[in-house]
The first five atom37 places (N, CA, C, CB, O) and aatype in JSON, in Angstrom:
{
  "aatype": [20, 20, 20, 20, 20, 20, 20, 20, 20, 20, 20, 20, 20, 20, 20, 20, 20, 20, 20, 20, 20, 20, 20, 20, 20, 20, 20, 20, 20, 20, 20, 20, 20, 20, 20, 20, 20, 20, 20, 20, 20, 20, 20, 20, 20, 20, 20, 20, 20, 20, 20, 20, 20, 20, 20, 20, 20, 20, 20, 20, 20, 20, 20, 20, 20, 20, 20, 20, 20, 20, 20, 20, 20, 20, 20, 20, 20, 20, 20, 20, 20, 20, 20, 20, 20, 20, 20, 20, 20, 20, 20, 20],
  "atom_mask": [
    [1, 1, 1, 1, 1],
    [1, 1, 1, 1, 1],
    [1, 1, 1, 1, 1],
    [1, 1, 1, 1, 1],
    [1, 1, 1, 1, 1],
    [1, 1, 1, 1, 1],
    [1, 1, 1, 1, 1],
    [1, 1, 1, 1, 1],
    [1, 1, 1, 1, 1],
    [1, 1, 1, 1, 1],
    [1, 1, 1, 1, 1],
    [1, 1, 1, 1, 1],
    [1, 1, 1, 1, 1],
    [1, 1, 1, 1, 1],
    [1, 1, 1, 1, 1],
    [1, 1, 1, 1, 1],
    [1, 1, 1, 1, 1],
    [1, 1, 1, 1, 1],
    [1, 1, 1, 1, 1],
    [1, 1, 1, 1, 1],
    [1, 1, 1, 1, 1],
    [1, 1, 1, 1, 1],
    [1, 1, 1, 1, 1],
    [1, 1, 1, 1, 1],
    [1, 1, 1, 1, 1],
    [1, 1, 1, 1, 1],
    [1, 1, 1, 1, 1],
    [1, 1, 1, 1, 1],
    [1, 1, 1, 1, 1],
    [1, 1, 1, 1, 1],
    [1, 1, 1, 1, 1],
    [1, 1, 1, 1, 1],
    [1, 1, 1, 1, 1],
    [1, 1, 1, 1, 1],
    [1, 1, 1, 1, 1],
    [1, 1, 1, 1, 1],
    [1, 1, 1, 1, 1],
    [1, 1, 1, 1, 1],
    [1, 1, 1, 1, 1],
    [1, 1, 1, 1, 1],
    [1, 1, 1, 1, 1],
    [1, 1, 1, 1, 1],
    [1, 1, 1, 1, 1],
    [1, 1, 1, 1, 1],
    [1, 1, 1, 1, 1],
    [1, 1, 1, 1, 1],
    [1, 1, 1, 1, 1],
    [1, 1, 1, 1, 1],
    [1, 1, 1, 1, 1],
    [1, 1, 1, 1, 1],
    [1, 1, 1, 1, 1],
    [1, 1, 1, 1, 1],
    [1, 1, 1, 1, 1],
    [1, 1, 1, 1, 1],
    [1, 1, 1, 1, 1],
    [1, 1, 1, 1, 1],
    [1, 1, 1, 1, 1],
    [1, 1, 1, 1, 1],
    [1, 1, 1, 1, 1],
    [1, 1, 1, 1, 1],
    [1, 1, 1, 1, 1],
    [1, 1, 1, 1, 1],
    [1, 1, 1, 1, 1],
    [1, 1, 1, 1, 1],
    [1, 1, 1, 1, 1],
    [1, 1, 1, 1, 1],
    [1, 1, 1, 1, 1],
    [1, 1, 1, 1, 1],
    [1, 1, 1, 1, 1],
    [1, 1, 1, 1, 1],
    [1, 1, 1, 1, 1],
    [1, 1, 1, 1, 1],
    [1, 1, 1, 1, 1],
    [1, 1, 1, 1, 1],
    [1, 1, 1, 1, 1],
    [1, 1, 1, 1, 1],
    [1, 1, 1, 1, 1],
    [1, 1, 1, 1, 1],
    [1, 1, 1, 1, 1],
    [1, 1, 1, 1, 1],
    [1, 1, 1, 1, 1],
    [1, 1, 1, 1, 1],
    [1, 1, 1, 1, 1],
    [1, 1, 1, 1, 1],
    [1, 1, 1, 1, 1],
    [1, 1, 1, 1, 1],
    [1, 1, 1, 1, 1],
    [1, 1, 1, 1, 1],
    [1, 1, 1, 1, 1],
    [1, 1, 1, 1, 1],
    [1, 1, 1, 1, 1],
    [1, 1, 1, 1, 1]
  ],
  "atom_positions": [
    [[-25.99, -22.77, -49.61], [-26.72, -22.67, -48.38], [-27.23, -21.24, -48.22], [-25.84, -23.09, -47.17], [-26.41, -20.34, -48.39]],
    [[-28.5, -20.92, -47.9], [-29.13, -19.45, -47.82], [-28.38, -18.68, -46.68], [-30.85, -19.49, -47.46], [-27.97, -19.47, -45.83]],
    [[-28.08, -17.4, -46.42], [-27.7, -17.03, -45.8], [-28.75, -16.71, -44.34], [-27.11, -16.3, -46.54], [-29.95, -16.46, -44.38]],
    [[-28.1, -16.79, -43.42], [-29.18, -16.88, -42.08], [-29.12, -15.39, -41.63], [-28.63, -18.06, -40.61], [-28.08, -14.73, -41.54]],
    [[-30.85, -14.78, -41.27], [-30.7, -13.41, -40.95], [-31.29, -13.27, -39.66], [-31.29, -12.49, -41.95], [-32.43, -13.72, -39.73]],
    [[-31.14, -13.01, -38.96], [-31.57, -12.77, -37.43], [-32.16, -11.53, -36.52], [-30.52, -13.01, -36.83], [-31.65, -10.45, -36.21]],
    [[-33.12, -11.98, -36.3], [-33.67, -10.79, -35.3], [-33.84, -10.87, -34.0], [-34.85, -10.39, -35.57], [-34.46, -11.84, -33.56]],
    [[-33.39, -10.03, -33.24], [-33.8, -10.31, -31.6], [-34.44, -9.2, -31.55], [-32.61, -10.46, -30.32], [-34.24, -8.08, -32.03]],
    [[-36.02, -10.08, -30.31], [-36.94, -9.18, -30.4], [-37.04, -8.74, -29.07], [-38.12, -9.62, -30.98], [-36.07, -9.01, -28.35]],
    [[-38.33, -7.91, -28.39], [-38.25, -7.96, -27.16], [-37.21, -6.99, -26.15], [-38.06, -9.21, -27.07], [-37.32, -7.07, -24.92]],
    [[-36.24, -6.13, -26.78], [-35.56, -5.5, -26.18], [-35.98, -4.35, -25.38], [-34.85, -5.3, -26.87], [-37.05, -3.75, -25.29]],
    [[-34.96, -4.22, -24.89], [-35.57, -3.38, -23.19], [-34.73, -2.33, -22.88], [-35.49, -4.42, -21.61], [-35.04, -1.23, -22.42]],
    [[-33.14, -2.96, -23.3], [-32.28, -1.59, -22.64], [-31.41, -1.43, -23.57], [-31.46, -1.7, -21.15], [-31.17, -2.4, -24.28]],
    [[-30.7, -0.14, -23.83], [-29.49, 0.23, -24.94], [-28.42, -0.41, -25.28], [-28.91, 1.24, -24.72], [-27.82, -0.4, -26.36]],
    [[-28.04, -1.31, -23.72], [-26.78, -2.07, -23.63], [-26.91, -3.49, -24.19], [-26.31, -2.13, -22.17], [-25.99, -4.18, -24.62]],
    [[-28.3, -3.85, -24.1], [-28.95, -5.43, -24.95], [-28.54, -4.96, -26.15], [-30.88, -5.93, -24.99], [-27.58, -5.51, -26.69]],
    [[-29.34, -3.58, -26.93], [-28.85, -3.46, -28.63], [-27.92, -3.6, -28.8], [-28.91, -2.43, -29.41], [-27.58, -4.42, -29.65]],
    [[-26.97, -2.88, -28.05], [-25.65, -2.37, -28.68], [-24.7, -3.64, -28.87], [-24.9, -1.19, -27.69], [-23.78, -3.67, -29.69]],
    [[-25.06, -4.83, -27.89], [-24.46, -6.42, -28.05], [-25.21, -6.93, -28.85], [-24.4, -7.39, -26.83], [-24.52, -7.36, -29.77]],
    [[-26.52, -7.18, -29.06], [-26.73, -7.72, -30.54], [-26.44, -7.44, -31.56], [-27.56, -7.81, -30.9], [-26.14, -8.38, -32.29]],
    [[-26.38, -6.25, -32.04], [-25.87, -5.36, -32.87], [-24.36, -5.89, -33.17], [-25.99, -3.93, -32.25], [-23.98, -6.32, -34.26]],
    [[-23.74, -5.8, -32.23], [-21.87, -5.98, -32.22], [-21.87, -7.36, -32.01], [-20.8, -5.09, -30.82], [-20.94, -7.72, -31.28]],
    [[-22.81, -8.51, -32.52], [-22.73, -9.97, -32.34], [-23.33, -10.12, -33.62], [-23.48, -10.71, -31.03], [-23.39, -11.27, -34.06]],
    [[-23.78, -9.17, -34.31], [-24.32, -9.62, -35.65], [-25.36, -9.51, -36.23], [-24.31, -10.57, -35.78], [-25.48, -9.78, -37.42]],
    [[-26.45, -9.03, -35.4], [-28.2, -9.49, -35.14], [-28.23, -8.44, -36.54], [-29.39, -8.89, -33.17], [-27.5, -7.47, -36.74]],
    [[-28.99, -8.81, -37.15], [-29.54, -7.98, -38.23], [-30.72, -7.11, -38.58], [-29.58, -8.6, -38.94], [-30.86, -6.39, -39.57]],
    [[-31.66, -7.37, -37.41], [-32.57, -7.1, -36.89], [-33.09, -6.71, -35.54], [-32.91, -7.72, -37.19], [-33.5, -7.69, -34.92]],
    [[-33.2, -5.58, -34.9], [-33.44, -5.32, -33.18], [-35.13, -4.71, -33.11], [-32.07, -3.81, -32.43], [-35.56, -3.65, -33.56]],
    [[-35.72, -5.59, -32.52], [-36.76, -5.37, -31.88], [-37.49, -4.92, -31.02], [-36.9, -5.75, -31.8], [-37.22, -5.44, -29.93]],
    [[-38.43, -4.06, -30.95], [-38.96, -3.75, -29.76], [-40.47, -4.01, -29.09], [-38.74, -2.6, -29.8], [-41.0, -3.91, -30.2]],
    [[-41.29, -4.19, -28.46], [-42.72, -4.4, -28.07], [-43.05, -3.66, -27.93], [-43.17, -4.97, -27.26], [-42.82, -3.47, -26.73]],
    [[-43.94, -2.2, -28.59], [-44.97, -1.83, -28.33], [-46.51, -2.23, -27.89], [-44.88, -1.43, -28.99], [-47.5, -2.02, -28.59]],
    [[-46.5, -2.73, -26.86], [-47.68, -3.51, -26.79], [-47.84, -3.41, -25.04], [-47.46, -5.19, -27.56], [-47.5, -4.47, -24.52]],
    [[-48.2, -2.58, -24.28], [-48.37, -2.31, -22.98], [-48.41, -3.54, -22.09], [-49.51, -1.56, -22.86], [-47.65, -3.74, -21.14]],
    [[-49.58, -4.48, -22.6], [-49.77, -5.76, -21.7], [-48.7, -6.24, -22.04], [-50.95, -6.76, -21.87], [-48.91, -7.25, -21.37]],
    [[-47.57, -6.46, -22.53], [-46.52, -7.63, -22.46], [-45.03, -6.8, -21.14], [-45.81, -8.01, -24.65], [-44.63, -5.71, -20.73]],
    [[-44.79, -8.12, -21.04], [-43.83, -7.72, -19.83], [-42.24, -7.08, -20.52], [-43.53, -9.34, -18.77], [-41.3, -6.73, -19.81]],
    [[-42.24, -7.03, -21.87], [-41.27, -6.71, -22.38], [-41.22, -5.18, -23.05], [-41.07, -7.71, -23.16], [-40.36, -4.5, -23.6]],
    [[-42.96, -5.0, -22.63], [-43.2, -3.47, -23.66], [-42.56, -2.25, -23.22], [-44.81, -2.93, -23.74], [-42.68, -1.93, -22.03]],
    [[-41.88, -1.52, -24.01], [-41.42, 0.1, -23.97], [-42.26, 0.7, -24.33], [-40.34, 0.61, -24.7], [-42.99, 0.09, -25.1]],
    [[-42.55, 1.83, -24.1], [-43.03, 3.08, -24.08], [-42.0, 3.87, -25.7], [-42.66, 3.79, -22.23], [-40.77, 3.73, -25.71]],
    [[-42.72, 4.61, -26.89], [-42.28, 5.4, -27.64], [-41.24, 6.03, -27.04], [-43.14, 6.1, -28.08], [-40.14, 5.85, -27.56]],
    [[-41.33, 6.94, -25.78], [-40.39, 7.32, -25.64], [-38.67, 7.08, -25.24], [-40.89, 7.75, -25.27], [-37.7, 7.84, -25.29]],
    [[-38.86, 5.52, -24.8], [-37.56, 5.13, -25.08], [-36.78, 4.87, -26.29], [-37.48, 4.27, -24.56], [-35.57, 4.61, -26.26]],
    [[-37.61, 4.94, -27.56], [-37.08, 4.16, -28.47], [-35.6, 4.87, -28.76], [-38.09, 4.03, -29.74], [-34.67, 4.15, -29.13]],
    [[-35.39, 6.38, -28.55], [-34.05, 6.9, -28.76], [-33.09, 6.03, -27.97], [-33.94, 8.4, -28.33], [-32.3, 5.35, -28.63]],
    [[-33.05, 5.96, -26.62], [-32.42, 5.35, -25.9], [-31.55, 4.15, -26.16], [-33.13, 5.19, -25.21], [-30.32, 4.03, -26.2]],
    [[-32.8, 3.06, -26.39], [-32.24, 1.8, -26.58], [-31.76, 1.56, -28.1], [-33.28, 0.76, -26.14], [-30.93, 0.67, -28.32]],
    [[-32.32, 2.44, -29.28], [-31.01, 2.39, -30.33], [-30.13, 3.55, -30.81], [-31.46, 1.92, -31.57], [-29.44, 3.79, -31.8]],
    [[-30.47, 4.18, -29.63], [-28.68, 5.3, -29.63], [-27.44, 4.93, -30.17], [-27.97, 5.56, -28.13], [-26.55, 4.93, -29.33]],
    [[-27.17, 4.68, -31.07], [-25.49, 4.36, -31.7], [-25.66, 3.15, -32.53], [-24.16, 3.94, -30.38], [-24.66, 2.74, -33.14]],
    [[-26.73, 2.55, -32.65], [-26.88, 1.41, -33.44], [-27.42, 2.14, -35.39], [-28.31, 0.3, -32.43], [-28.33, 2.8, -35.89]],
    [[-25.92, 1.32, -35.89], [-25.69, 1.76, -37.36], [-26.94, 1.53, -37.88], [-24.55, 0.99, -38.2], [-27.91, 1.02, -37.33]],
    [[-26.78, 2.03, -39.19], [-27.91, 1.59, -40.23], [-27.91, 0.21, -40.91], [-27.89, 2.53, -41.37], [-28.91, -0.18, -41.51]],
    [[-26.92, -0.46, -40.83], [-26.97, -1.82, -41.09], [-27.85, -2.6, -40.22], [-25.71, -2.33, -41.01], [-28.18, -3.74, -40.57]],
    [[-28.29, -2.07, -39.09], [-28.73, -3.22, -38.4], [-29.99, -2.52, -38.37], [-28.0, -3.76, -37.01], [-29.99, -1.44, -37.78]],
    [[-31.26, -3.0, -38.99], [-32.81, -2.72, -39.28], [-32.9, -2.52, -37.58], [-33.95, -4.22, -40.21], [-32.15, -3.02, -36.74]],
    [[-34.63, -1.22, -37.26], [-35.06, -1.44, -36.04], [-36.18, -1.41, -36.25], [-34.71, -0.73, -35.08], [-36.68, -0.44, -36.83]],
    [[-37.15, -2.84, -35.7], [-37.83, -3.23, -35.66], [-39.14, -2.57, -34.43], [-37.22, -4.26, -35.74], [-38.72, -2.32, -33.3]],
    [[-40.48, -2.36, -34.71], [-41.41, -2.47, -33.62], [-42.52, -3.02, -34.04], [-41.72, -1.3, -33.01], [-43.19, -3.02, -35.07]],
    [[-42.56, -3.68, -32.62], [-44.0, -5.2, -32.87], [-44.81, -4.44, -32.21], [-43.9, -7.16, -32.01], [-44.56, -3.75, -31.22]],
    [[-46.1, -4.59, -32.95], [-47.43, -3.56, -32.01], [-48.27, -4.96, -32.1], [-48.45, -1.69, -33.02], [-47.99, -6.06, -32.59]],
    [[-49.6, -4.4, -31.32], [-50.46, -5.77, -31.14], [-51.34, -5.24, -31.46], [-50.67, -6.59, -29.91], [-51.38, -4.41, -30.55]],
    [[-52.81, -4.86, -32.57], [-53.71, -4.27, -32.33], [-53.82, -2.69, -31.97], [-54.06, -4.97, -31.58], [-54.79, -2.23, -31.38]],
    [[-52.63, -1.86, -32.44], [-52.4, -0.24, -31.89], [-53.23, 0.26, -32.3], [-51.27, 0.62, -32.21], [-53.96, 0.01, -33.25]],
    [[-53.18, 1.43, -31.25], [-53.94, 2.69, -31.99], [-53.71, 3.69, -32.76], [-54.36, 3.3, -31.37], [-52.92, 4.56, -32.36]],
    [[-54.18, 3.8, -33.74], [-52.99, 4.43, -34.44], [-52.16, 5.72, -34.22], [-53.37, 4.6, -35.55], [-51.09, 6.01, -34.77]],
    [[-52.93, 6.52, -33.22], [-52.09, 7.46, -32.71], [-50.63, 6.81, -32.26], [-52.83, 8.14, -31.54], [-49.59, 7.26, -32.74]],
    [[-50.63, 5.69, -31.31], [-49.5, 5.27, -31.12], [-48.31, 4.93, -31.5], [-49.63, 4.84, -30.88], [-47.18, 4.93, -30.99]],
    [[-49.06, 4.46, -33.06], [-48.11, 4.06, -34.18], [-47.6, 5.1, -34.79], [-48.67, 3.28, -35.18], [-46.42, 5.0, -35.12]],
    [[-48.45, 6.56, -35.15], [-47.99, 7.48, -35.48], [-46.31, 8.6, -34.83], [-49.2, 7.88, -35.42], [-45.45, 9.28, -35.39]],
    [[-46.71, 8.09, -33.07], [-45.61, 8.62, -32.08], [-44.31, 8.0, -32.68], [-45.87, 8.13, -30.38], [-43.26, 8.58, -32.92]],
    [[-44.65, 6.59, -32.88], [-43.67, 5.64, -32.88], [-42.65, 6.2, -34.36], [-44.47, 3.95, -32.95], [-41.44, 6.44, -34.38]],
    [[-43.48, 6.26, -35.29], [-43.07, 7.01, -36.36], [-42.1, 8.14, -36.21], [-44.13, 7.47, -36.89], [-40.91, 8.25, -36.5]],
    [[-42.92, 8.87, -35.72], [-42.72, 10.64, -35.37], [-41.19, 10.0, -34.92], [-44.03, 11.73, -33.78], [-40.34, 10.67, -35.51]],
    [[-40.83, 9.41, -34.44], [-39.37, 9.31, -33.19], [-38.29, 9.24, -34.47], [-39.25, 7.41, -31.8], [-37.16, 9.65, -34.2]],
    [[-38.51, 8.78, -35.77], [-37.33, 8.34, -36.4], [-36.79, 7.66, -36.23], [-36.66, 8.77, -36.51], [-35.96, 7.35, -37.08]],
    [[-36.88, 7.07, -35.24], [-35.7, 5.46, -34.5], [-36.29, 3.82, -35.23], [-36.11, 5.19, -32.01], [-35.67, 2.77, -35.08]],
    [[-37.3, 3.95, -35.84], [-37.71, 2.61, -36.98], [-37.95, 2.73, -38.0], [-38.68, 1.86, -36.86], [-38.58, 3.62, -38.58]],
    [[-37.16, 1.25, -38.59], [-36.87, 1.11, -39.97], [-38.14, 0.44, -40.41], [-35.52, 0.29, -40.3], [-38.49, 0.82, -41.53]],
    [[-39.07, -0.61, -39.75], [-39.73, -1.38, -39.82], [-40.85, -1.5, -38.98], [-39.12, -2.12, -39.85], [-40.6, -1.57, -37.77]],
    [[-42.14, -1.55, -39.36], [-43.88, -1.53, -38.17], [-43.9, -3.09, -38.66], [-45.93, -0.17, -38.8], [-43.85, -3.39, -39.85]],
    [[-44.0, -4.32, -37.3], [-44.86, -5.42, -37.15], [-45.84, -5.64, -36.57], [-44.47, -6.13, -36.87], [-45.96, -5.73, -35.35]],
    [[-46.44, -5.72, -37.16], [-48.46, -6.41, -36.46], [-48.45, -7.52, -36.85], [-50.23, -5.75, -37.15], [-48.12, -8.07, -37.9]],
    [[-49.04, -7.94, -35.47], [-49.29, -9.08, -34.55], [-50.92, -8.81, -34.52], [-48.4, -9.01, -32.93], [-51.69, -9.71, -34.19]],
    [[-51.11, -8.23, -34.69], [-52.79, -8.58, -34.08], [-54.0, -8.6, -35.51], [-53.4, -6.93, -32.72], [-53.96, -9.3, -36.52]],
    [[-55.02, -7.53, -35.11], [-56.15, -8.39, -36.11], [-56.48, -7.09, -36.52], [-57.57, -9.51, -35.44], [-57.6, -6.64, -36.25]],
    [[-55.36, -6.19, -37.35], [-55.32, -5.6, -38.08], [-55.56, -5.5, -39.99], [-54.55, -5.46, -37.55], [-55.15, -6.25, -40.87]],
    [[-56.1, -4.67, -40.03], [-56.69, -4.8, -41.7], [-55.75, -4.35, -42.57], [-58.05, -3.9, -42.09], [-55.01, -3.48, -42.11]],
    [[-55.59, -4.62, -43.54], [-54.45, -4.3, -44.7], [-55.18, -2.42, -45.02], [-54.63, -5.84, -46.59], [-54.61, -1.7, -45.83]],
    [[-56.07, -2.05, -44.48], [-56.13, -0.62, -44.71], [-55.74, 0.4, -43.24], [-57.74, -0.35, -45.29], [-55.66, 1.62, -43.12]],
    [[-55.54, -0.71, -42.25], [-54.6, -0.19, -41.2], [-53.71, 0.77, -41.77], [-53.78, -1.27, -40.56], [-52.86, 1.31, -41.07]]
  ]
}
């Protein structure tokens, strides 16, 4: 049987990671994406994965960014992983 890997996306506050994280999640997510009701701002990203090991990947979903934004997001060190969602070009 394949082993099952899990991501929770959508996170908002430090105390959500730090229980997915300590429940198993293998993956923690975040929304960069302003219009959604779940989006953070770059500058939280320290916050909400403050103490979360390197075993557990951190994820950010952008929609269409700019790339300055993506660059901030970078700059922070707090992600392992960039997802696009939108109608971005492979020379993005």
């Amino acid at each position: 049987m394949p082993e099952v890997w899990i991501k929770i996306c959508g996170l908002t506050r430090s105390n959500d990671a730090q229980n997915a994280a300590a429940l198993g999640a293998n993956a923690l997510g975040v929304v960069i994406y302003p219009p959604s009701s779940r989006a953070i701002s770059p500058d939280q990203l320290s916050d909400i994965f403050d103490g979360i090991g390197p075993e557990t990947q951190r994820v950010a979903l952008f929609v269409d960014p700019e790339e300055d934004l993506v660059n901030r997001v970078l700059a922070s060190e707090c992600i392992d992983l960039l997802q696009f969602h939108g109608n971005e070009d492979q020379d993005f």
